[in-house]
C-alpha positions in Angstrom: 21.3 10.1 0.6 22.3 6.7 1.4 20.4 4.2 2.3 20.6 1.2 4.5 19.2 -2.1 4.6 17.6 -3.3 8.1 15.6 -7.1 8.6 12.6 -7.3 10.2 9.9 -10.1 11.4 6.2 -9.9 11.2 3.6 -12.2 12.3 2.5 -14.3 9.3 -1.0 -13.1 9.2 0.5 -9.1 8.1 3.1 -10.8 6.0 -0.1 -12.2 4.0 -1.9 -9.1 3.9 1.0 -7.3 2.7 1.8 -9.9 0.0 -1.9 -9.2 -1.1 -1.2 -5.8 -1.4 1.5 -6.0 -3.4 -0.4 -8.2 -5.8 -3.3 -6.1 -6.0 -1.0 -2.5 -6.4 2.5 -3.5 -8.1 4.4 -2.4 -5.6 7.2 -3.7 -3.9 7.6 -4.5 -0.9 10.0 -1.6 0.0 7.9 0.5 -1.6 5.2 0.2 0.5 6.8 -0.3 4.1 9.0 2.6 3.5 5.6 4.6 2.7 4.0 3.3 5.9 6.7 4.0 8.0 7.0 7.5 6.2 3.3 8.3 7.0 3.8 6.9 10.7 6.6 9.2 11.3 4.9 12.0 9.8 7.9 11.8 7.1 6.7 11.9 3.7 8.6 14.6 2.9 11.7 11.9 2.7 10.0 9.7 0.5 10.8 10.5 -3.2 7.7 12.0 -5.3 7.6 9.2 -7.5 7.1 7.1 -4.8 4.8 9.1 -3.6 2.6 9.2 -6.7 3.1 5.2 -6.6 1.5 4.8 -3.3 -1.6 7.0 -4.3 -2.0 5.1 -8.0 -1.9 2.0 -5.8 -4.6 3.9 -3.2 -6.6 5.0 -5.9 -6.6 1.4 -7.2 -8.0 0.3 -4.1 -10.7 2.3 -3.7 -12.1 1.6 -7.0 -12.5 -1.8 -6.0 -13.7 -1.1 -3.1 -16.2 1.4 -4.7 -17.2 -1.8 -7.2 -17.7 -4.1 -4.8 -20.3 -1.8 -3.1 -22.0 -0.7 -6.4 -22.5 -5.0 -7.3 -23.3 -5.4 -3.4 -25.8 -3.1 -3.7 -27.5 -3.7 -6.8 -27.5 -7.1 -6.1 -29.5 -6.5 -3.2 -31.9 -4.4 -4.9 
């Protein structure tokens, strides 16, 4: 399968958030549009299973913070 190369714009604001991502999950940016539009599209079937695994480790990431910021939160307010 060949693949082809298309340019977009985004507003800034996205553009940030996605740059945060990135940071936060090691992936590229490819990696993770291509895995948005694949789950918009209902396509992840196309996207290749180490991508796949990729996004989820990045997920999974996530989450845990998310999950660690809730424990301190809540401790903290105990």
């Amino acid at each position: 399968m060949s693949n082809i190369s298309i340019g977009i714009r985004i507003p800034t604001n996205l553009h940030k958030r996605l740059e945060i991502y990135i940071a936060e999950t090691h992936l590229t940016k490819t990696e993770v549009i291509l895995n948005a539009l694949a789950q918009y599209l209902d396509a992840s079937e196309e996207i290749p299973l180490s991508q796949r695994v990729a996004a989820l480790e990045a997920q999974m990431l996530e989450l845990k913070g998310l999950v660690k910021n809730t424990f301190s939160t809540n401790i903290n307010a105990i």
